[in-house]
Backbone as numpy.savetxt, mean C-alpha at the origin, in Angstrom:
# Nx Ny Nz CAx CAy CAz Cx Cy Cz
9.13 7.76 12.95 8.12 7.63 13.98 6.82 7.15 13.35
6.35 6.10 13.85 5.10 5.50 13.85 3.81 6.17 13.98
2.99 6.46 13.15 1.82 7.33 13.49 0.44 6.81 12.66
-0.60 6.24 13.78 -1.89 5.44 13.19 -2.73 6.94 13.21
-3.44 6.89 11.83 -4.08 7.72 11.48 -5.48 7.35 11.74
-6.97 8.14 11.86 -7.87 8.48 11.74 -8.63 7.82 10.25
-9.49 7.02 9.91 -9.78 6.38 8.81 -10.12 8.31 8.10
-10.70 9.12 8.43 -10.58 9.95 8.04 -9.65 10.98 7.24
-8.41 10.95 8.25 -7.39 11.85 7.86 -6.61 10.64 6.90
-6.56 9.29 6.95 -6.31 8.48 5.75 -6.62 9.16 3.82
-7.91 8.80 4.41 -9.10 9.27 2.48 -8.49 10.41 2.29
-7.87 11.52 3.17 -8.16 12.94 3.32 -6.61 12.91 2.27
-5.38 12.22 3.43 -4.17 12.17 2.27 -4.02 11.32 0.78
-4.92 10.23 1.18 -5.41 9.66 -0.37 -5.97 9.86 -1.39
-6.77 10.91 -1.21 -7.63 11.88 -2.34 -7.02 11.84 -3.11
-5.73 12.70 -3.45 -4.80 13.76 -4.32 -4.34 12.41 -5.03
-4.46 11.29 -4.64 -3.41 9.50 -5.47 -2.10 10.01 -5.74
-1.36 10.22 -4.13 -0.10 10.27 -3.59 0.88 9.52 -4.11
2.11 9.46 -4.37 2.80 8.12 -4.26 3.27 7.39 -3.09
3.00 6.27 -2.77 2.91 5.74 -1.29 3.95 4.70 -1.12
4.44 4.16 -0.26 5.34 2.64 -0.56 4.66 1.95 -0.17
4.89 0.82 -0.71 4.06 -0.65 -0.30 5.22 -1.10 0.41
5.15 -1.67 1.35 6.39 -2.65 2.28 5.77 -3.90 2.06
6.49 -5.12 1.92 5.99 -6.89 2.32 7.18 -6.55 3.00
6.88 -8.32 3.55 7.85 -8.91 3.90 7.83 -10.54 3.71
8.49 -11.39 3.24 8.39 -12.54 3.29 9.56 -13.56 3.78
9.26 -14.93 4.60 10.35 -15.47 5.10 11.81 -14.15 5.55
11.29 -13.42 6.28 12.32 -12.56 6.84 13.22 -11.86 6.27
12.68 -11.36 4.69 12.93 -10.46 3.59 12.41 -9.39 3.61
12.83 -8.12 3.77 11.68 -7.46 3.44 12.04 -6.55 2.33
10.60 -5.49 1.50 10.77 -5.50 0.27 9.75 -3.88 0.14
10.45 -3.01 -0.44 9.76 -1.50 -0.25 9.74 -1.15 -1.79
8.15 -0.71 -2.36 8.39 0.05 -3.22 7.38 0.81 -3.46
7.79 1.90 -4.39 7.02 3.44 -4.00 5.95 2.92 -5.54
4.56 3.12 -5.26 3.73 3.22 -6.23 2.84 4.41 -6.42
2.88 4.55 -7.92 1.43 6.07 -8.22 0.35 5.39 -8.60
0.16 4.36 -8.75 -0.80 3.62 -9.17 -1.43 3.44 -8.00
-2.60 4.02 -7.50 -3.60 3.80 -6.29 -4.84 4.42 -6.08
-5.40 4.46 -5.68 -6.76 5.03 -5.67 -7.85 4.36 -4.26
-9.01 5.45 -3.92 -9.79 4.95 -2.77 -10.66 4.00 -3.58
-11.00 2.39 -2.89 -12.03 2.14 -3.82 -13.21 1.90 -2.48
-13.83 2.32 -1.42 -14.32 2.10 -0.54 -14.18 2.83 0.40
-15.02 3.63 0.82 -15.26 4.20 2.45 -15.98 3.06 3.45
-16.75 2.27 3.30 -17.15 1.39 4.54 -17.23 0.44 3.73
-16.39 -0.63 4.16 -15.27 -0.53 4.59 -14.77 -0.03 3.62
-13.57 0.42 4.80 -12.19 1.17 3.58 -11.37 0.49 3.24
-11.36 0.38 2.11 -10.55 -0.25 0.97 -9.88 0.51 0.06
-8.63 0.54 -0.47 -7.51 1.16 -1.09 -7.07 0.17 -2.19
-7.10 0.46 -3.50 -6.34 -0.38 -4.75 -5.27 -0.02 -5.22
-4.37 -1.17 -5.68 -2.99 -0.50 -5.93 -2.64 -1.63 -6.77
-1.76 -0.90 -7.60 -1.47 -1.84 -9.52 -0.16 -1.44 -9.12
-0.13 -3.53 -9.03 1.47 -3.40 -9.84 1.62 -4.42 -10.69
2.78 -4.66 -11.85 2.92 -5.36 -12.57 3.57 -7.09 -12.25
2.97 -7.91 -12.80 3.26 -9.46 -12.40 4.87 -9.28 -12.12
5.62 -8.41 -13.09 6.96 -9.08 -13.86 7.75 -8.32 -12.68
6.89 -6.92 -11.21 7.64 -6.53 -10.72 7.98 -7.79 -9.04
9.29 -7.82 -8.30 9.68 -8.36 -7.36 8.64 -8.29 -6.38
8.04 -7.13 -6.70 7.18 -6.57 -5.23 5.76 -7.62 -5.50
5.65 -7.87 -6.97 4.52 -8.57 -7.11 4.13 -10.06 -6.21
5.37 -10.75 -6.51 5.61 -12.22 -6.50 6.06 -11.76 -4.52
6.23 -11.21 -4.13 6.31 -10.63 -2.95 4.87 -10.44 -1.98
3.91 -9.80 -2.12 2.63 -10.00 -2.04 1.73 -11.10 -2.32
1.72 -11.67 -3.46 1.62 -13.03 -3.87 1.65 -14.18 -2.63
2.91 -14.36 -1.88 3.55 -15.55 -1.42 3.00 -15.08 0.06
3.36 -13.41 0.75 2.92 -13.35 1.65 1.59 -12.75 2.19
0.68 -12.22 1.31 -0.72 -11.96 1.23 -0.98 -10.72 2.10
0.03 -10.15 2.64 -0.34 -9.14 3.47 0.78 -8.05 2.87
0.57 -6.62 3.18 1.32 -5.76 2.72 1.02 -4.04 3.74
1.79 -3.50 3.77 1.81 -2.20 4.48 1.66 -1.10 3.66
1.00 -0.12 3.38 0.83 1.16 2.60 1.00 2.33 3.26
2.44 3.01 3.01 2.87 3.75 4.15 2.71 5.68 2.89
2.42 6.47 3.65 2.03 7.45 2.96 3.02 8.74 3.52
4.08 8.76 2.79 5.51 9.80 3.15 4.91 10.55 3.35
C-alpha cells in the first residue's frame, strides 16, 4: 500500500540513515536496490543524498533515466 508522507514525518524516518530502496526504471525495466548510504542534506527545500558506486547497475540506471523513487520499508 501506497502511503505519501508529511515532509515532516519524512526527516523524522530519515534521521536514524535507514536503509531505503532506490527504484528506477528505464525503457520499461525496472531496477530496486536497498542503500545505507544516505543522509538529509536540506530541509527547504528538502533534499536527500544517496551514494552509489559508478560500477553498480543501479548507477548507469539513474544516469540514463534521471529520476528515481526512495522508498523507506
Amino acid at each position: 500500500m501506497r502511503r505519501v508522507l508529511t515532509e515532516f514525518d519524512a526527516r523524522r524516518l530519515l534521521a536514524g540513515a535507514p536503509v531505503v530502496l532506490v527504484t528506477t526504471r528505464w525503457h520499461g525495466v525496472a531496477n530496486v536496490m536497498p542503500v545505507a548510504w544516505n543522509m538529509p542534506l536540506s530541509h527547504d527545500p528538502p533534499l536527500v543524498g544517496i551514494a552509489i558506486h559508478p560500477s553498480r547497475h543501479t548507477y548507469d540506471m539513474l544516469r540514463l533515466s534521471q529520476e528515481f523513487a526512495l522508498n523507506v520499508p
